[in-house]
C-alpha positions in Angstrom: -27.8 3.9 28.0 -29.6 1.0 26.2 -26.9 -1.4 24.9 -29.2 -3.7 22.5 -27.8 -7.7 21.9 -28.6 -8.7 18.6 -28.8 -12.3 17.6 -26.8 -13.1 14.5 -25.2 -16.3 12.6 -22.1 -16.7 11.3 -20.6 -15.8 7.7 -18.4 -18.4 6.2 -16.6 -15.5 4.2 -14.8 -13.2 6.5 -11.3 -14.8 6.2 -9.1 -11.1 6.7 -6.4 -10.9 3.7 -3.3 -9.4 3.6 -5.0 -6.0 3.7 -7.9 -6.9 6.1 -11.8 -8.0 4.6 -12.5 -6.4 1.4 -15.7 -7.9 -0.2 -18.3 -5.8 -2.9 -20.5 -2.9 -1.2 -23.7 -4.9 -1.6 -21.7 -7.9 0.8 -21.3 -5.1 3.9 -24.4 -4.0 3.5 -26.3 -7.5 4.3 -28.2 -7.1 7.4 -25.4 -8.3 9.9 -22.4 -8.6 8.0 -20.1 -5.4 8.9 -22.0 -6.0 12.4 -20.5 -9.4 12.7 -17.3 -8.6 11.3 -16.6 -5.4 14.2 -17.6 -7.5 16.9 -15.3 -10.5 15.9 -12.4 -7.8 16.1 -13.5 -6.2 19.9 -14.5 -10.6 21.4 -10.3 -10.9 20.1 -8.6 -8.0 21.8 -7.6 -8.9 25.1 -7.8 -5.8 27.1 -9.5 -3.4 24.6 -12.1 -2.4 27.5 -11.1 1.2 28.9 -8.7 1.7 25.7 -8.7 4.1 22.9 -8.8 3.5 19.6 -8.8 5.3 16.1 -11.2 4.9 13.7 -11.8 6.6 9.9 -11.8 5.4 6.6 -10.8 6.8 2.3 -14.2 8.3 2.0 -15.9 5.7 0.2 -19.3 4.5 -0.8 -20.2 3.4 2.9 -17.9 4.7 4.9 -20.3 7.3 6.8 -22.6 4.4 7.8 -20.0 1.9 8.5 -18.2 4.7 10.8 -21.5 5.3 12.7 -22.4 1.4 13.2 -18.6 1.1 14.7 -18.6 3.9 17.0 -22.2 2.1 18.8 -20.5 -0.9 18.8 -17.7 0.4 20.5 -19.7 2.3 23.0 -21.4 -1.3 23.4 -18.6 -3.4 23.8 -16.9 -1.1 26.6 -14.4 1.1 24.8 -13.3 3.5 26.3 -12.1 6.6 23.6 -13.0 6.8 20.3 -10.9 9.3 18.0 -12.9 9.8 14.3 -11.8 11.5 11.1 -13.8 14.6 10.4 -16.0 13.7 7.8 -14.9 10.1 8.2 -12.1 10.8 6.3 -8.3 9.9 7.3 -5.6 8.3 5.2 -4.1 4.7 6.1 -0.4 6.3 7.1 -2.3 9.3 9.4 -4.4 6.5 11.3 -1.2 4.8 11.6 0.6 8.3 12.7 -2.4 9.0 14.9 -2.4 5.7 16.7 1.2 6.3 17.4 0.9 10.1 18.5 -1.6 9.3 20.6 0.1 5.7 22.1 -4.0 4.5 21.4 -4.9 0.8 22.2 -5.3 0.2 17.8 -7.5 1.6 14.4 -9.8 0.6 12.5 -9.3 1.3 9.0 -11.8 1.4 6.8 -10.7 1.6 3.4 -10.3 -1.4 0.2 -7.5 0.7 -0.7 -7.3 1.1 -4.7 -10.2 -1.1 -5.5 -12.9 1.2 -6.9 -15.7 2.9 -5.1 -19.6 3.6 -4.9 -22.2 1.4 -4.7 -21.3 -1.3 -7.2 -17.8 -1.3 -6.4 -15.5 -2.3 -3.1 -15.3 -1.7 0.7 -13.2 -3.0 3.2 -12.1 -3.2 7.2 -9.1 -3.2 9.0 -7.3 -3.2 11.9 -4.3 -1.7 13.4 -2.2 -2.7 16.3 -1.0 -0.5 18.8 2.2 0.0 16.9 0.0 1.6 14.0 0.7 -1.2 11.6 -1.7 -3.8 10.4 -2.7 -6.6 12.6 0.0 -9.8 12.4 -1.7 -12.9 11.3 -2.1 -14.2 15.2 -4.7 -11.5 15.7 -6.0 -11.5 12.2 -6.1 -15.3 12.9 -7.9 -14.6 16.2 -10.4 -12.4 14.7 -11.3 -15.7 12.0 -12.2 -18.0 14.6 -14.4 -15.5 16.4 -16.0 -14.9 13.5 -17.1 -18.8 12.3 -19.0 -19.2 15.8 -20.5 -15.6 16.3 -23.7 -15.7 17.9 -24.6 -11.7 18.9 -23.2 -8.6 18.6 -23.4 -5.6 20.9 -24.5 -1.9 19.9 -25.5 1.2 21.6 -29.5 2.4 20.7 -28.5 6.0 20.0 -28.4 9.3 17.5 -25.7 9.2 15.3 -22.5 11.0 15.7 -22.3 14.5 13.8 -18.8 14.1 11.9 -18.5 17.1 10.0 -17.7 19.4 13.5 -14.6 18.9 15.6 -15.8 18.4 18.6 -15.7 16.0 22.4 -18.5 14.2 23.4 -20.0 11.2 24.7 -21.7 8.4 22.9 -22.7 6.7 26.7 -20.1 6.0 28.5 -17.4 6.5 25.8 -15.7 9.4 24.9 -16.1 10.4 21.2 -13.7 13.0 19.4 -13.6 14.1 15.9 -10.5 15.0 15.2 -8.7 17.1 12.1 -7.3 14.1 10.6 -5.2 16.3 8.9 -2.9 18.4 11.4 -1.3 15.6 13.1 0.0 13.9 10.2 1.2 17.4 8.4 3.3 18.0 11.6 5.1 14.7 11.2 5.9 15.0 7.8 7.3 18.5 8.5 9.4 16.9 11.1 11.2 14.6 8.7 11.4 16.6 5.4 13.4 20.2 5.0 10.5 22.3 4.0 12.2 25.5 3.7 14.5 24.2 1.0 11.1 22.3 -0.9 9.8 25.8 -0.8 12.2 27.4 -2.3 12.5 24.5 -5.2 8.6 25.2 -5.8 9.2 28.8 -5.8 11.8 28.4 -8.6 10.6 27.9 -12.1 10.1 24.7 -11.1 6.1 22.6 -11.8 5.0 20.0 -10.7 1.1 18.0 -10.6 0.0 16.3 -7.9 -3.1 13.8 -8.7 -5.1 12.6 -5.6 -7.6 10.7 -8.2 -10.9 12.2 -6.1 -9.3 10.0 -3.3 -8.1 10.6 0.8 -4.9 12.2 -0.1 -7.1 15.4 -1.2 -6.9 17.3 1.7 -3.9 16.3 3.0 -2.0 17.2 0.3 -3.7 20.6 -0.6 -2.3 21.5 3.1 1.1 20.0 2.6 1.8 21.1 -1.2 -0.3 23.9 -1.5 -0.8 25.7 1.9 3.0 24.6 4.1 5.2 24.6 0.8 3.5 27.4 -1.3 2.5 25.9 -4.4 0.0 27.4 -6.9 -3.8 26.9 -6.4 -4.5 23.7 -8.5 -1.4 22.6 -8.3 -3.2 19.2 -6.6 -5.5 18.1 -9.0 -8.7 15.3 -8.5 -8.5 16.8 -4.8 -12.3 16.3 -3.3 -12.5 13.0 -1.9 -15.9 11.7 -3.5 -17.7 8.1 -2.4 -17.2 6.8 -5.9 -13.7 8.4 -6.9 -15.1 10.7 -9.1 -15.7 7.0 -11.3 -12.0 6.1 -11.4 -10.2 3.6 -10.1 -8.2 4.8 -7.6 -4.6 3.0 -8.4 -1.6 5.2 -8.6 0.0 3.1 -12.3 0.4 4.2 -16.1 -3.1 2.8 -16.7 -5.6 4.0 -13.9 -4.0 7.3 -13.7 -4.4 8.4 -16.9 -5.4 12.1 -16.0 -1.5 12.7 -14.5 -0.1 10.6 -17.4 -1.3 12.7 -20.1 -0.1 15.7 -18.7 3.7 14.2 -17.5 3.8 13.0 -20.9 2.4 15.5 -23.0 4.0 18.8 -24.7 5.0 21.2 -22.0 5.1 18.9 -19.3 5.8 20.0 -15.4 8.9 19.0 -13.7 7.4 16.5 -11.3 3.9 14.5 -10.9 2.7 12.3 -8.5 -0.4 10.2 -7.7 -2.1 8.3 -4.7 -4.3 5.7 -4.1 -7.7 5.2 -2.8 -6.3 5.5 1.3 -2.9 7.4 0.8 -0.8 4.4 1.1 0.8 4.0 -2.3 2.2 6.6 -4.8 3.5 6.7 -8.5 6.4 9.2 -8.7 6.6 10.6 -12.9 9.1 13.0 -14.2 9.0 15.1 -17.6 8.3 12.2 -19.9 9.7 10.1 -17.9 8.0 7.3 -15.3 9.8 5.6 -11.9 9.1 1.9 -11.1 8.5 1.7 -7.8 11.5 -0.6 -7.3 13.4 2.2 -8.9 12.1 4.5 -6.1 12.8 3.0 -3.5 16.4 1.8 -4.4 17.0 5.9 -5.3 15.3 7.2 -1.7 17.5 4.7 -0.3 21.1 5.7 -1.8 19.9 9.6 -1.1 18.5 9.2 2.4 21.2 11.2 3.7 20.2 14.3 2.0 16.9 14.5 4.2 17.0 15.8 7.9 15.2 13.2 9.0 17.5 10.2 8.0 20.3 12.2 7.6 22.3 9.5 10.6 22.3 7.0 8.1 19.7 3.7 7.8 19.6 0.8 10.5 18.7 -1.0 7.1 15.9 -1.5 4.2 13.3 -4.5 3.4 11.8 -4.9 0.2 9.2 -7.5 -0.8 10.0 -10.5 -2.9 8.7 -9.6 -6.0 9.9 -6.4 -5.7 13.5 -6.1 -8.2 16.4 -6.3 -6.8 17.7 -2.5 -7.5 18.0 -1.6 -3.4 20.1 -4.6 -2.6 23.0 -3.2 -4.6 22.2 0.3 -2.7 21.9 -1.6 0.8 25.4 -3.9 -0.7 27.4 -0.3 -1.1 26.1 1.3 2.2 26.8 -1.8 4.2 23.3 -2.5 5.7 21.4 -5.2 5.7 18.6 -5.9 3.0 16.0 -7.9 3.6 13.4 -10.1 1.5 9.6 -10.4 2.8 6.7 -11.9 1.5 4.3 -9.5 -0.1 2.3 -7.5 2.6 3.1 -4.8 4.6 2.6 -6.4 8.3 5.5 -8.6 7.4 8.0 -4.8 7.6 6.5 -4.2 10.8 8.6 -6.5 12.7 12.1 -5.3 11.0 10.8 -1.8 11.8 10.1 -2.3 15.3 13.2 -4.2 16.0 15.1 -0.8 14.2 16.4 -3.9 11.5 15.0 -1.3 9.1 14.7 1.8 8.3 13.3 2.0 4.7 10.7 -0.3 2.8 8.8 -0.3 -0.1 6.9 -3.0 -3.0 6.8 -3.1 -6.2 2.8 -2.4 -5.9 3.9 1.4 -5.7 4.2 0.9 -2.0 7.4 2.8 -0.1 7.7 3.6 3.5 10.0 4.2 6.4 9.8 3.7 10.3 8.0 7.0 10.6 4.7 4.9 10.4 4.1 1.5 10.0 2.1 1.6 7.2 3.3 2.5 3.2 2.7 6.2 3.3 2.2 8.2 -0.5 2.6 11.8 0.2 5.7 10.6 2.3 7.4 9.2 -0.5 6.5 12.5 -2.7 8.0 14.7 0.1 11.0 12.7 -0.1 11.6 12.9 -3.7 11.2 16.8 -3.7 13.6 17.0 -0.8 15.9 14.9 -3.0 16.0 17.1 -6.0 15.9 19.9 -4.0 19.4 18.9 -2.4 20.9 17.9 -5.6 19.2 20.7 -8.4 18.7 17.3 -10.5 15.4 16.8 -12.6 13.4 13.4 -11.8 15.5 11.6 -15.2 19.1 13.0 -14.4 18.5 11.4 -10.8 17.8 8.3 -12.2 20.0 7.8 -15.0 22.7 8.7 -13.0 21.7 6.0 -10.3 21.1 3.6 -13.1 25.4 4.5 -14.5 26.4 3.8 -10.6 24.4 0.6 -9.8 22.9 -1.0 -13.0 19.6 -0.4 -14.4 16.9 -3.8 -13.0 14.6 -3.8 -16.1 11.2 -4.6 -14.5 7.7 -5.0 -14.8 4.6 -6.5 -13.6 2.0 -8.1 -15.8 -1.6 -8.3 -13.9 -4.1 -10.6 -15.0 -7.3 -9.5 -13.3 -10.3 -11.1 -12.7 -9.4 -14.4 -13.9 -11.4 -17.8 -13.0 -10.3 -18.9 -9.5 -10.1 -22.6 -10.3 -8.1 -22.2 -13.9 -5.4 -20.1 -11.8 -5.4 -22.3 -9.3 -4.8 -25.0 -11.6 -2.0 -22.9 -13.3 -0.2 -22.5 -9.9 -0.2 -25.8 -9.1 1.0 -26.9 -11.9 3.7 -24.5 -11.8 4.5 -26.2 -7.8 4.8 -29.6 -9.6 7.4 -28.3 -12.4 9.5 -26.5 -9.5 12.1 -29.7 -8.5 12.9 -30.3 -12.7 13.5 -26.7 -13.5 16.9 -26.3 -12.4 19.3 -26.1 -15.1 17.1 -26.0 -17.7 18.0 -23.9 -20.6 15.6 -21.4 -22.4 17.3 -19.6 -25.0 20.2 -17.5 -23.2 18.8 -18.3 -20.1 19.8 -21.3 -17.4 17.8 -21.9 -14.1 19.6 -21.1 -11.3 17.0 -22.2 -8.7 12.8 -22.5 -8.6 10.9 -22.8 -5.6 7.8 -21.2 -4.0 9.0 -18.5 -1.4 9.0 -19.3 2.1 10.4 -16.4 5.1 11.8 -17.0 8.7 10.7 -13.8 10.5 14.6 -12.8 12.0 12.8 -11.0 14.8 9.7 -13.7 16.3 11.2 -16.7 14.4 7.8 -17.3 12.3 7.5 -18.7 9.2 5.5 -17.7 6.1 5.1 -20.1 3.8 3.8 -20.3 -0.4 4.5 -16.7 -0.8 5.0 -17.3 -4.5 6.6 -19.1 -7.3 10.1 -17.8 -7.9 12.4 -19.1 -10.9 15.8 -17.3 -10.8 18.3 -17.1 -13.7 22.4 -17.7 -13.6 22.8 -13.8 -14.8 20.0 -12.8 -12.0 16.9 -12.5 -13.9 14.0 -13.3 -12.4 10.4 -14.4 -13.4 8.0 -14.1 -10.4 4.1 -15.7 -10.0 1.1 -14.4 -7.5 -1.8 -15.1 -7.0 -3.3 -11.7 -5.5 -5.3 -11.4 -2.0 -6.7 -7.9 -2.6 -9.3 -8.6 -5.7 -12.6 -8.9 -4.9 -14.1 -10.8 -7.7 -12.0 -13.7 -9.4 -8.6 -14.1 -9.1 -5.4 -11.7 -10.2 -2.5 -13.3 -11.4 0.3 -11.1 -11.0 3.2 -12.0 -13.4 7.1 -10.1 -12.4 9.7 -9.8 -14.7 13.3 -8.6 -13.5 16.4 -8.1 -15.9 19.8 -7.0 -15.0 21.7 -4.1 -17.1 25.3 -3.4 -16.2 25.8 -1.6 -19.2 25.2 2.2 -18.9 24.9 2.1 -23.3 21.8 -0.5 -23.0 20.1 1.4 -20.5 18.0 3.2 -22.9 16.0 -0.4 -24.3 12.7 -0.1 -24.1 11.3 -2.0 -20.7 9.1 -4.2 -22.4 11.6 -5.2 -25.4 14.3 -5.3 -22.6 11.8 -8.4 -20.9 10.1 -9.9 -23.8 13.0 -13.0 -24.0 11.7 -13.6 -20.3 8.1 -12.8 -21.3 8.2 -15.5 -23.5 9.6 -18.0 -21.1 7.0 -17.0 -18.7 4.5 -18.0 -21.6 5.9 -21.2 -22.1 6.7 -22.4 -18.9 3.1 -21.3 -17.0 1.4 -21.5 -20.4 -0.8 -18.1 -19.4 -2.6 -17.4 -22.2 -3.8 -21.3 -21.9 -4.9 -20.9 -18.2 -6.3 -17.3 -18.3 -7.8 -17.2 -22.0 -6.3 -13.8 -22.2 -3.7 -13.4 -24.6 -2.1 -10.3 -23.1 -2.3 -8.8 -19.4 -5.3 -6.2 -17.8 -2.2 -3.9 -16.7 1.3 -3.8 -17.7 3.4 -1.7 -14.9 
C-alpha cells in the first residue's frame, strides 16, 4: 500500500455554507482544491479512524472523479468502511437513510443541490453527521479552521474503484462497497406510507406525472412509482440522471420546471404532478391547474398526518423556517403541539428532531421533511400526498381549498433576485439594519408595523444562538415582509424577497397571489428601495 503525502497551500475560499461548499466546476477542479477540502473534513473528525462512512453524490458534472479522489483519501487517512452509490449516484435523504440504517460514523454528500450541472455550471461537498443530517456549525466550523492552515493531504496511489458493479472489496486496508443506493431507501419509504391503498388510487382512473428534471430522483422514483405502486411506464418523466441535467436547471418551482408545468396546466391535465431537485431533497407538489406553495404543503401534511400509518400516533410537533408563512402554526395551534421557528437551513431541524420536539418540518424553498431522515426528502413528501388523497378520495384542489375554509388561506410568495452585485446587496441590507429601530408604528397604506428586527434563534435543545438570520417587518393584521441574502448561489448574490398575507375570508380566497401581495410588494419597494439596489426592476423568479 503506497499512501502518497502531497504538499499543498491553503485556499482562502472554503468557508462551508448552509448546505456545505458549493463553488463553479472549474473551482474543484484546480489542482488541490477538492484535495484540500476532503482532508480538512477527515484532520476535524475526532475518531473517524476504523469508522464507516457513506459517500455518493446527484450525478453531476464531476462526481465520478470527485468520488474516486475521496475513496483514496479515505483509504489514506485510515477509514475504515467506505459504502458508495452505484454509479455514484445516491439522493441527499437515502445517504441520510443509509447513514442511519447502517448506524455509519457520517457521509459525504456530493451534490450543489439545484444549482445547475456540467462543466460550466456548479459542484459542491458535504458532510453528514452520524445522525444523517448535515454537519452543525461546530464541525462545519472545525472543518474552516483546518482548512486556512492545511499543509498536505493524504491519498492512496491505486486503480480506481469500478462503480457501476455491486460489489466488496478492498482499496488497502479499507473496505469498499458499492451499494444499490436504491433498495434501502425504497424499504423505508414503504414502511411509513400505505402502499396498497396508493396502488389501488393509481390503478383507478386516476394520472399523475412525476418530473425528476434528468436529476437523482430518477431511479428512485421509477422503483417507487412505477415498479412498488404500479404506475404506467413513463409515468416518471426526465428520469436518466445526466451530468448536466439534461441542460436544465434542476429546481423543483413554476419557472425551472417548465416541462411538468405545461402539462399540469395544460388541456387534459393528470390528476397529480410532482418534481425534484438536483439531490432529491426538495419537491413541488401541482394539482390539475392548480400549484401548492410549499408553506401550503406542509401546513396540509401536517393537519392530515394521521391518515398515514407511519404518523398515525399523532406529531411530537412541527418546525418551520422563518420565512416560511405562517399557515402550519394555525395547524400546530388546533392540534395542540408546539410550532417552532428556525433560521433558514436544514441542520437547525436536526436538533428538534433528535430531541422528538418534532416531528414534521419543511421551508418555503420547496423543502418538507419528517424525523424519518434528517435531511428534506422529495419523493417522501410525494408519497405523503398520494397517501393523503388516497384516504380522503379528494383531488389536489378540493384538499386545499377545504384547508384553506378551516384555517385561512396565507397568501405567499417569494421574489428572488439572482445574481446580484454582492456589495450593492450588501449595502441594501444594511441599510435596511439601520431603518429597523424607527419602523415600528409606521403606517404604509392599510398597513401598521407591528415589530422589525433581524431574526435571531435560541436553539431549545443545546441553548445556541443563531444570529442575523434575516430582516423581518411584521404587520398588526400578521402580514409579513421578509429579506435574505442567500448562501447557496455561486456567483453574485440572491436576494430573496418573502411576502405573507392573511385571508380569513373563505369568499377572497380566490385573489390572485400576486394581486393578493402587490399592497405589500409595493411597501417592500419603498422601504428596501430594490429596484434602486439591484438595477432590476422585477425579480429572476417569482414562487
Amino acid at each position: 500500500m503506497n499512501i502518497r503525502t502531497v504538499s499543498t497551500t491553503p485556499f482562502d475560499d472554503q468557508k462551508p455554507g448552509t448546505s456545505g461548499l458549493r463553488k463553479s466546476v472549474e473551482v474543484f477542479q484546480q489542482p488541490h482544491y477538492l484535495e484540500n477540502f476532503i482532508q480538512a473534513i477527515f484532520d476535524a473528525l475526532e475518531g473517524c479512524e476504523g469508522q464507516t462512512i457513506v459517500l455518493g453524490g446527484d450525478g453531476r458534472y464531476y462526481n465520478r472523479q470527485a468520488i474516486q479522489i475521496i475513496l483514496k483519501m479515505a483509504a489514506a487517512n485510515g477509514i475504515g468502511r467506505v459504502l458508495v452509490g452505484q454509479g455514484g449516484i445516491m439522493s441527499t435523504p437515502a445517504a441520510s437513510c443509509i447513514i442511519r440504517q447502517y448506524k455509519a460514523f457520517g457521509g459525504i454528500i456530493l451534490s450543489a443541490s439545484h444549482n445547475p450541472g456540467g462543466p460550466d455550471g456548479d459542484f459542491g461537498v458535504k458532510y453528514n453527521v452520524t445522525n444523517g443530517g448535515p454537519a452543525p456549525e461546530k464541525v462545519t466550523s472545525a472543518i474552516y479552521d483546518r482548512t486556512k492552515e492545511i499543509d498536505s493531504y493524504k491519498i492512496l496511489e491505486t486503480d480506481d474503484v469500478n462503480l457501476d458493479k455491486l460489489t466488496v472489496m478492498r482499496l488497502g486496508e479499507m473496505g469498499v462497497e458499492v451499494i444499490d443506493p436504491v433498495e434501502p431507501y425504497a424499504r423505508l419509504m414503504e414502511s411509513l406510507f400505505d402502499f396498497d391503498s396508493i396502488r389501488q388510487l393509481v390503478r383507478q382512473d386516476f394520472q399523475m406525472c412525476i418530473d425528476s428534471m434528468h436529476a437523482v430522483t430518477g431511479p428512485y422514483a421509477k422503483n417507487l412509482f412505477e415498479k412498488r405502486l404500479g404506475a404506467p411506464q413513463g409515468t416518471v418523466q426526465n428520469s436518466e440522471p445526466l451530468e448536466d441535467f439534461g441542460g436544465g436547471h434542476p429546481d423543483p418551482n413554476l419557472v425551472y420546471a417548465h416541462d411538468l408545468v405545461e402539462i399540469m396546466f395544460g388541456d387534459d391535465a393528470p390528476d397529480f404532478g410532482a418534481a425534484s431537485d438536483g439531490d432529491g431533497d426538495r419537491n413541488m407538489i401541482l394539482g390539475n391547474n392548480f400549484f401548492v406553495t410549499p408553506s401550503d404543503s406542509l401546513a396540509v401534511l401536517t393537519a392530515n398526518a394521521k391518515l398515514v400509518p407511519g404518523y398515525k400516533d399523532g406529531l411530537s410537533g412541527v418546525a418551520r423556517s422563518m420565512p416560511t408563512s405562517a399557515a402550519v402554526d394555525r395547524v400546530a395551534e388546533k392540534l395542540g403541539v408546539e410550532c417552532y421557528e428556525t433560521p433558514t437551513g436544514w441542520k437547525f431541524f436536526g436538533n428538534l428532531l433528535d430531541a422528538d420536539r418534532a416531528t414534521l418540518c419543511g421551508e418555503e424553498s420547496f423543502g418538507t421533511g419528517s424525523n424519518h431522515v434528517r435531511e428534506k426528502d422529495g419523493l417522501w413528501a410525494v408519497l405523503f400526498w398520494l397517501n393523503i388523497l388516497a384516504a380522503t378520495g379528494k383531488s389536489v384542489e378540493d384538499l386545499v381549498r377545504d384547508h384553506w375554509k378551516t384555517y385561512g388561506r396565507n397568501y405567499y410568495s417569494r421574489h428572488d433576485y439572482e445574481e446580484v452585485d454582492k456589495e450593492r446587496a450588501n449595502e441594501l441590507f444594511e441599510r435596511l439594519q439601520g431603518m429597523l429601530d424607527d419602523l415600528k408604528g409606521n403606517t404604509y397604506g392599510n398597513y401598521t408595523v407591528d415589530y422589525a428586527d433581524n431574526f435571531s434563534y435560541n436553539d431549545p435543545v443545546d441553548g445556541s444562538v443563531s444570529k442575523n438570520q434575516g430582516i423581518r417587518i411584521g404587520f398588526t393584521d400578521g402580514s409579513r415582509i421578509i429579506f435574505r441574502l442567500s448562501g447557496t448561489g455561486t456567483k453574485g448574490a440572491t436576494l430573496r424577497l418573502y411576502l405573507e398575507s392573511y385571508e380569513p375570508d373563505a369568499s377572497k380566497h380566490d385573489t390572485e397571489t400576486q394581486t393578493a401581495l402587490e399592497p405589500l410588494i409595493e411597501i417592500a419597494q419603498k422601504i428596501a428601495q430594490i429596484r434602486e439596489y439591484t438595477q432590476r426592476d422585477e425579480p429572476t423568479v417569482i414562487t
